[in-house]
TIGUTI-513782 format. One record per residue: x, y negated, z negated of N, C-alpha, C in turn; residue in three letters; residue number from 1. Coordinates in steps of 0.02 Angstrom, whole numbers, padded with zeros to 5 digits, always signed. Each point is the difference from the previous one (the first is absolute). Layout:
BEGIN
{n.east:X n.north:Y n.up:Z ca.east:X ca.north:Y ca.up:Z c.east:X c.north:Y c.up:Z rest:ALA nr:NUM}
...
! end
This chain:
BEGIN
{n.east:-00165 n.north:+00093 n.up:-00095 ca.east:+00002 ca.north:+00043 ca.up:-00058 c.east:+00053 c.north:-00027 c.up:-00048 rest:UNK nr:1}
{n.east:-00010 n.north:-00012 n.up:-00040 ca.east:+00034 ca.north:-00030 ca.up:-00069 c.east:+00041 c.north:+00065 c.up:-00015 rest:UNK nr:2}
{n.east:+00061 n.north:-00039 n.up:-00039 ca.east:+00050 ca.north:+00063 ca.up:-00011 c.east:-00021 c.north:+00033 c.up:-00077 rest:UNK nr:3}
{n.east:-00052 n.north:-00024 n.up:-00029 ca.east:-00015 ca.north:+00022 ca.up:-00057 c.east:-00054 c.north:+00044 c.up:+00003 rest:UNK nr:4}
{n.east:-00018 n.north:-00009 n.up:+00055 ca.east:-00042 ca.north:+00074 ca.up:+00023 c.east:+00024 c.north:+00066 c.up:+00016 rest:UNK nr:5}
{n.east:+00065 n.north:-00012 n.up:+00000 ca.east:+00044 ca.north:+00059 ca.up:+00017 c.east:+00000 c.north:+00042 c.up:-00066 rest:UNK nr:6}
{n.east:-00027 n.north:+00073 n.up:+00047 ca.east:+00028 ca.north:+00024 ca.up:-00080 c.east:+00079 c.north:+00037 c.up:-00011 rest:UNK nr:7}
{n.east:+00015 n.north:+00035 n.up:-00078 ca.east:+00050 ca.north:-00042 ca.up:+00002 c.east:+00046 c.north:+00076 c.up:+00032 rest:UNK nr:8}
{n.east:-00018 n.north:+00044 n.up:+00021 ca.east:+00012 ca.north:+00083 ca.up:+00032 c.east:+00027 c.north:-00031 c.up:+00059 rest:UNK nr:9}
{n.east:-00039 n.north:-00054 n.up:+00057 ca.east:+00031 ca.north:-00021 ca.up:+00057 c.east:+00048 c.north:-00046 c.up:+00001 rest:UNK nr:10}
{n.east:+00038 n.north:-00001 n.up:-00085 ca.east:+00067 ca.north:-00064 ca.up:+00020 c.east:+00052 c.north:+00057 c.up:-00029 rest:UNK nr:11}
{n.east:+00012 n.north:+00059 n.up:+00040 ca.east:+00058 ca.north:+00026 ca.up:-00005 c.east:+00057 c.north:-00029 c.up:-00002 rest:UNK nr:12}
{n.east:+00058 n.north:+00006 n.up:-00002 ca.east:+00051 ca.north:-00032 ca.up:+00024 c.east:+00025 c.north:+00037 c.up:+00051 rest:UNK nr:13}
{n.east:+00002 n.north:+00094 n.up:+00003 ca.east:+00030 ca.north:+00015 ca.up:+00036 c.east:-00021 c.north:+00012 c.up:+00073 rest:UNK nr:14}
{n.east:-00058 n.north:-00016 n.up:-00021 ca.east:-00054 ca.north:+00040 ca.up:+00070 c.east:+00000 c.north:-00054 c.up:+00059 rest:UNK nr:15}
{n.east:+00020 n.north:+00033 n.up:+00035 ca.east:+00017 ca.north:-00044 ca.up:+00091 c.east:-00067 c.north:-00025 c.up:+00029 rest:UNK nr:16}
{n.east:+00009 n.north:-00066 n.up:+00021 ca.east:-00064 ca.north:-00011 ca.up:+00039 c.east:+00005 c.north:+00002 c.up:+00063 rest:UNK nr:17}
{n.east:+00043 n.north:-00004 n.up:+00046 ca.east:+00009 ca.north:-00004 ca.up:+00051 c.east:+00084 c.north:+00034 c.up:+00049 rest:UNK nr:18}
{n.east:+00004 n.north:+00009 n.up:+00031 ca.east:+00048 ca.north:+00052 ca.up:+00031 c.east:+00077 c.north:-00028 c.up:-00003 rest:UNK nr:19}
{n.east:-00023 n.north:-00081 n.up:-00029 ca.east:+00084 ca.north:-00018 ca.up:-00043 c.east:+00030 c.north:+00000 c.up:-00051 rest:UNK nr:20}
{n.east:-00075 n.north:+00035 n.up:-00021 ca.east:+00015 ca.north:+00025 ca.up:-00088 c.east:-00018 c.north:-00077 c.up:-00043 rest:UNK nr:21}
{n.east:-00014 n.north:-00019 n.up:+00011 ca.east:-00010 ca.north:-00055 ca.up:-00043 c.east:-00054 c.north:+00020 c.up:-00060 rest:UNK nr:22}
{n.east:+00030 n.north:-00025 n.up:-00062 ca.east:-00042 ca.north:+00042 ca.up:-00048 c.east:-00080 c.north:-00072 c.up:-00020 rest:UNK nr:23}
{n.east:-00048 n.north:+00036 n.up:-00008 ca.east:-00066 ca.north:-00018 ca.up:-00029 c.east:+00010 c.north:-00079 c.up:-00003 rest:UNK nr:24}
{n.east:+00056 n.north:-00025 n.up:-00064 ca.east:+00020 ca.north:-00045 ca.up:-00033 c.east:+00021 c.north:-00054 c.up:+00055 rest:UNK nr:25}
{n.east:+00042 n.north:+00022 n.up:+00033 ca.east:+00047 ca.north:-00040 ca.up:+00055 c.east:-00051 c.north:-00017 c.up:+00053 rest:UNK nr:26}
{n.east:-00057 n.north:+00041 n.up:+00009 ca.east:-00030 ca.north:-00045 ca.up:+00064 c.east:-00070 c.north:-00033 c.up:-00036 rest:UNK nr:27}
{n.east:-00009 n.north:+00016 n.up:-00069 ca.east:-00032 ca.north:-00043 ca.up:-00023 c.east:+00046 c.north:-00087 c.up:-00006 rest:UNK nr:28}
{n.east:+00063 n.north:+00022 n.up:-00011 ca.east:+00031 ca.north:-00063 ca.up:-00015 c.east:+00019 c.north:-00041 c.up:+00062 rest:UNK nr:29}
{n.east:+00006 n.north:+00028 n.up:+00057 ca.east:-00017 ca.north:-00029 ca.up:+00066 c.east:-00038 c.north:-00013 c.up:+00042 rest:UNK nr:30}
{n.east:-00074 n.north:+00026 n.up:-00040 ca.east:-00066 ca.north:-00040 ca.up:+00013 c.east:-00001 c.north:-00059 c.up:-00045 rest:UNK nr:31}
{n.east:+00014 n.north:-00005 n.up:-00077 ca.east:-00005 ca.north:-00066 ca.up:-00013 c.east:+00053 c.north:-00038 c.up:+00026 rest:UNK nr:32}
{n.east:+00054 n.north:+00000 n.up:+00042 ca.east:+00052 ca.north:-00067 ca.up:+00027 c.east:-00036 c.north:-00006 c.up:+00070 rest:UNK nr:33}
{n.east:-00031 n.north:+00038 n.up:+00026 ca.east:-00021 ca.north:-00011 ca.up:+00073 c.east:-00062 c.north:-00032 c.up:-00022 rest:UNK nr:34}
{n.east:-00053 n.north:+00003 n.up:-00048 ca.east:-00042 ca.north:-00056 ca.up:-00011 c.east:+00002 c.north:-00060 c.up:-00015 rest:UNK nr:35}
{n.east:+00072 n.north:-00004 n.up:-00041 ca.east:+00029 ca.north:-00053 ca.up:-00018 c.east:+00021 c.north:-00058 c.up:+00065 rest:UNK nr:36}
{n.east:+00055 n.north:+00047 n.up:+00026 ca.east:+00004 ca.north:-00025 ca.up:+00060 c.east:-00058 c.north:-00048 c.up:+00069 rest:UNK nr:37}
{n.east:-00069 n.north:+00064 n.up:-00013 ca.east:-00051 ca.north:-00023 ca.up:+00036 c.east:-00011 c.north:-00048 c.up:-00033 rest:UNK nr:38}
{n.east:-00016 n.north:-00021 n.up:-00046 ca.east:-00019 ca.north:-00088 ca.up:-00036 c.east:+00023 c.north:-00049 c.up:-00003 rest:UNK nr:39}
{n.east:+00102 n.north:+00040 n.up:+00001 ca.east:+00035 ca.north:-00083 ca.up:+00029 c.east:-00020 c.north:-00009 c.up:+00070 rest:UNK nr:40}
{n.east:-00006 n.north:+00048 n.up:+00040 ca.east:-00005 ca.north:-00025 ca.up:+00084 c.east:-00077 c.north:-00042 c.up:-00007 rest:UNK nr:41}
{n.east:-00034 n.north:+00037 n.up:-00029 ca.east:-00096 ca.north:-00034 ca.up:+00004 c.east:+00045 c.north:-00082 c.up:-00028 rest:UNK nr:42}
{n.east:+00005 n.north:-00007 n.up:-00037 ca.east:+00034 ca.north:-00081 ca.up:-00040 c.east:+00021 c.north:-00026 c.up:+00074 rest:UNK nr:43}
{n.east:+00059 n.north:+00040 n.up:+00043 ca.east:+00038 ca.north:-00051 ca.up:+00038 c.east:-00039 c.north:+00010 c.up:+00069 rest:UNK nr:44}
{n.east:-00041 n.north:+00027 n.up:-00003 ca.east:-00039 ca.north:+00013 ca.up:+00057 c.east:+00028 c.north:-00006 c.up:+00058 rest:UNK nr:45}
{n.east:+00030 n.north:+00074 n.up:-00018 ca.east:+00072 ca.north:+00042 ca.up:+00056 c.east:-00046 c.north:+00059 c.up:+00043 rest:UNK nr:46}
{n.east:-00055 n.north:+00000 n.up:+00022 ca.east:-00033 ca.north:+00038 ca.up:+00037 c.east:+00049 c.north:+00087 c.up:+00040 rest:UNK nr:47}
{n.east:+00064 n.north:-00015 n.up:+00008 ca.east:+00049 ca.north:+00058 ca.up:+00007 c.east:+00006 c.north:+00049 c.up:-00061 rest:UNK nr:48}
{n.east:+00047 n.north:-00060 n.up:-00051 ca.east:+00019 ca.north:+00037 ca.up:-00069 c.east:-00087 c.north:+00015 c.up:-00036 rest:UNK nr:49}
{n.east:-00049 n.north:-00013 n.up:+00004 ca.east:-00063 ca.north:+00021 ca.up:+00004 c.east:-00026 c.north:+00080 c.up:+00033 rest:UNK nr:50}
{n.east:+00024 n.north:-00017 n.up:+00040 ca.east:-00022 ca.north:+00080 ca.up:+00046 c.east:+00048 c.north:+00049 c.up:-00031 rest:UNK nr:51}
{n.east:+00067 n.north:-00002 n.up:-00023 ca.east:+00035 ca.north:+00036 ca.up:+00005 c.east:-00008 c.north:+00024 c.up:-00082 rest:UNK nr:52}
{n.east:-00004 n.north:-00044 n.up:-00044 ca.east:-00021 ca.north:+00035 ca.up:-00061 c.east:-00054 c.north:+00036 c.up:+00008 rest:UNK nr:53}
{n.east:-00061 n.north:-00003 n.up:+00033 ca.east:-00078 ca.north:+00011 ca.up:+00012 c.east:-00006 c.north:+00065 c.up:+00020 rest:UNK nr:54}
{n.east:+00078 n.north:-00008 n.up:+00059 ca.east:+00007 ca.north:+00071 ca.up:+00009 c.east:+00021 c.north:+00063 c.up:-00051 rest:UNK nr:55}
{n.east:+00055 n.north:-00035 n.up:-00023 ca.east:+00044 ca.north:+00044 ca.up:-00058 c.east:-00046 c.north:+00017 c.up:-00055 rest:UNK nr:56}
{n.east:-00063 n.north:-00034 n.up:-00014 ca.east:-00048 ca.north:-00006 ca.up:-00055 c.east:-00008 c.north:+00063 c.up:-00001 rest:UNK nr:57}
{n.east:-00058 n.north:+00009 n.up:+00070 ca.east:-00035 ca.north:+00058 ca.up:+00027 c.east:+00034 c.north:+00058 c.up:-00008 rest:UNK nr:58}
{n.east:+00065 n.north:+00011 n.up:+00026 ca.east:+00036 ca.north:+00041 ca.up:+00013 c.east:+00025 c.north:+00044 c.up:-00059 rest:UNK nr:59}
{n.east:+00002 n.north:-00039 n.up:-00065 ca.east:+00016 ca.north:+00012 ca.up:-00071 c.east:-00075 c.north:+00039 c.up:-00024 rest:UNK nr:60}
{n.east:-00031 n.north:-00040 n.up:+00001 ca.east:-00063 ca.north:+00030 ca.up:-00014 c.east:-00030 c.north:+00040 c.up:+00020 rest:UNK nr:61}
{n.east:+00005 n.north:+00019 n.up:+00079 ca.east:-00017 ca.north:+00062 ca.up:+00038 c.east:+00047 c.north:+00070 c.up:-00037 rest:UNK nr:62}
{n.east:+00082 n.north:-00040 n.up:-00037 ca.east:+00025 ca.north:+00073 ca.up:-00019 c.east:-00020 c.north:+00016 c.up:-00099 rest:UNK nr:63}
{n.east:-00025 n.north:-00050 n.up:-00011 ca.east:-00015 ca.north:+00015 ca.up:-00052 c.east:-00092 c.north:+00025 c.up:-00007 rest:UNK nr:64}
{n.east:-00010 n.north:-00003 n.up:+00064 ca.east:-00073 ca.north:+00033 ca.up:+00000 c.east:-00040 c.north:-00043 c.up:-00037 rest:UNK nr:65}
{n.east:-00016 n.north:-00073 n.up:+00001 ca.east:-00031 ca.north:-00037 ca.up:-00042 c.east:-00047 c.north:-00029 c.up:+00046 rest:UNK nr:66}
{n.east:-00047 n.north:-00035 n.up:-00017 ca.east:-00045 ca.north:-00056 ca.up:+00047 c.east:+00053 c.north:-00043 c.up:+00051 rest:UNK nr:67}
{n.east:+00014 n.north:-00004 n.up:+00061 ca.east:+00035 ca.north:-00025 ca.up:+00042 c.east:-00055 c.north:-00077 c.up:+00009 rest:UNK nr:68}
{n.east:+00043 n.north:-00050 n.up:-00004 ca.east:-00027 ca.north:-00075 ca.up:+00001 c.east:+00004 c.north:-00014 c.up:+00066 rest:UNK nr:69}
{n.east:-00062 n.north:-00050 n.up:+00022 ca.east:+00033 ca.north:-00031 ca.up:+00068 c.east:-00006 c.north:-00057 c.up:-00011 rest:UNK nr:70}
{n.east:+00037 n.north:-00049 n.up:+00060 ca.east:+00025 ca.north:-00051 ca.up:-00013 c.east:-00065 c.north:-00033 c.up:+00067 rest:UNK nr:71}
{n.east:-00068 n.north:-00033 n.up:+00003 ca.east:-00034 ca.north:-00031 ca.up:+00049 c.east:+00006 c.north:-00042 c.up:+00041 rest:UNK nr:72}
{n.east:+00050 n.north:-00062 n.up:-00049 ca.east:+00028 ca.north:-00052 ca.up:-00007 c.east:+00080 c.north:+00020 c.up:+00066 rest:UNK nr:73}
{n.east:+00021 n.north:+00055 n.up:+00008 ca.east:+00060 ca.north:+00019 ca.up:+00026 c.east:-00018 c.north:+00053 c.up:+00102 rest:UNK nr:74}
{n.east:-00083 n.north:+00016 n.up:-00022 ca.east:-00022 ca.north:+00047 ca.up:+00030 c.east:+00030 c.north:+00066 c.up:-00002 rest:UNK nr:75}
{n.east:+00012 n.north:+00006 n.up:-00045 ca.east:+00003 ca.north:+00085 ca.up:-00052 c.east:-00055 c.north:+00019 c.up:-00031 rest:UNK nr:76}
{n.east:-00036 n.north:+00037 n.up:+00029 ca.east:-00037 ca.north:+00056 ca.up:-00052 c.east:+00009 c.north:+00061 c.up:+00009 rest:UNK nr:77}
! end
C-alpha cells in the first residue's frame, strides 16, 4: 500500500499505534528505514540482516493495519 493512499484523517500525529505509543508518523518512518535497510542487506546478500528487517517490516505493518508483505525469497509469508 503506497503512502499516498493514505488518507489524510489516518496520519494523526497524536493517535498511538501501538502500546509504546508510537505516533502514526514514527512507525510510518520506521517502516521506511527498515525497508531501506532490507535493500542494503538484499545488495550485500546478508541473508541474517535480511530476516531481521523482514521481520521488523511485518511487524510495523501488522501495527499500522496495512497489507503485511512477505518475504518468499527469506521463507516468510
Amino acid at each position: 500500500m503506497a503512502l499516498a493512499s493514505i488518507h489524510e484523517s489516518e496520519l494523526t500525529v497524536s493517535q498511538s499505534v501501538n502500546s509504546q505509543n508510537f505516533t502514526v508518523g514514527q512507525s510510518w518512518g520506521a517502516l521506511r528505514k527498515a525497508w531501506k535497510g532490507y535493500r542494503i542487506a538484499k545488495v550485500q546478500r546478508d541473508d541474517t540482516k535480511m530476516t531481521e528487517y523482514a521481520n521488523k517490516i511485518r511487524k510495523i505493518q501488522g501495527e499500522l493495519n496495512i497489507a503485511v508483505s512477505s518475504f518468499p525469497n527469506l521463507g516468510i509469508s
